[in-house]
N, C-alpha and C positions, 0 to 999 in steps of 0.2 A: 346125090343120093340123100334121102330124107329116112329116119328110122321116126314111124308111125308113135311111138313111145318108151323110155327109157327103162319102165319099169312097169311090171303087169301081174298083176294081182288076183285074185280072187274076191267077185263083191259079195260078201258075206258075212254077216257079225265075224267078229274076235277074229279078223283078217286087217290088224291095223299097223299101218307105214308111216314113220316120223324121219323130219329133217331130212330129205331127199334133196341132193344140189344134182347140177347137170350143168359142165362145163362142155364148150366147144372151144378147142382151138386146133387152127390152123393157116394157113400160107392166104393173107390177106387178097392174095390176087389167085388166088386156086379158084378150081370149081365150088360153088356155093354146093353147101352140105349142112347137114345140121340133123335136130330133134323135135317133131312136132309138138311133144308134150310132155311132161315128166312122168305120169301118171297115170295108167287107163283115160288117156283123153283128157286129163285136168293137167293144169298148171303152164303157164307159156314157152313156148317154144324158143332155140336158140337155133342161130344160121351164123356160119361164117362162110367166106370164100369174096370173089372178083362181085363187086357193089352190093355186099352184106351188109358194110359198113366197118369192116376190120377183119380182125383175125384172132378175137378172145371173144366168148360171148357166156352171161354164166346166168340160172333161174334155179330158184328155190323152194320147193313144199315143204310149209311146215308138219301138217299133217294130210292125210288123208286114209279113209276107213268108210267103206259100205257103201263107197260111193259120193260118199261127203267129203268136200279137200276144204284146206284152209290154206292159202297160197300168200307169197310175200309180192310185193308190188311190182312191176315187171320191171326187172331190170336191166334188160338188153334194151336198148332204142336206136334202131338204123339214124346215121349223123347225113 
């Protein structure tokens, strides 16, 4: 199961979201699950489960507003 995005907003001035994280964890050999995006579609996604790559997976937006994100560098990377 995949949740399309963590947080959803409204795009329109003076509608602004700071420091946004989105952790996944769970049972390294479970079913793969996760979050496509942090953010109306911005920011990277996290998956854990059986050949995710683990069982901890964590992404962060610094900002985003009206549509415009400013995101930190992807920090999950399948091993």
């Amino acid at each position: 199961m995949f949740l399309e995005d963590a947080v959803e907003v409204p795009d329109t001035p003076g509608v602004l979201v700071e420091n946004v994280c989105i952790v996944e964890i769970a049972r390294g050999d479970g079913p793969i699950v996760g979050i496509n995006h942090i953010v109306n579609g911005r920011g990277f996604g996290v998956k854990t489960g059986k050949d995710s790559g683990g069982g901890y997976a964590v992404q962060r937006l610094v900002r985003y507003c009206n549509g415009e994100s400013e995101v930190r560098p992807d920090e999950y990377k399948k091993k």
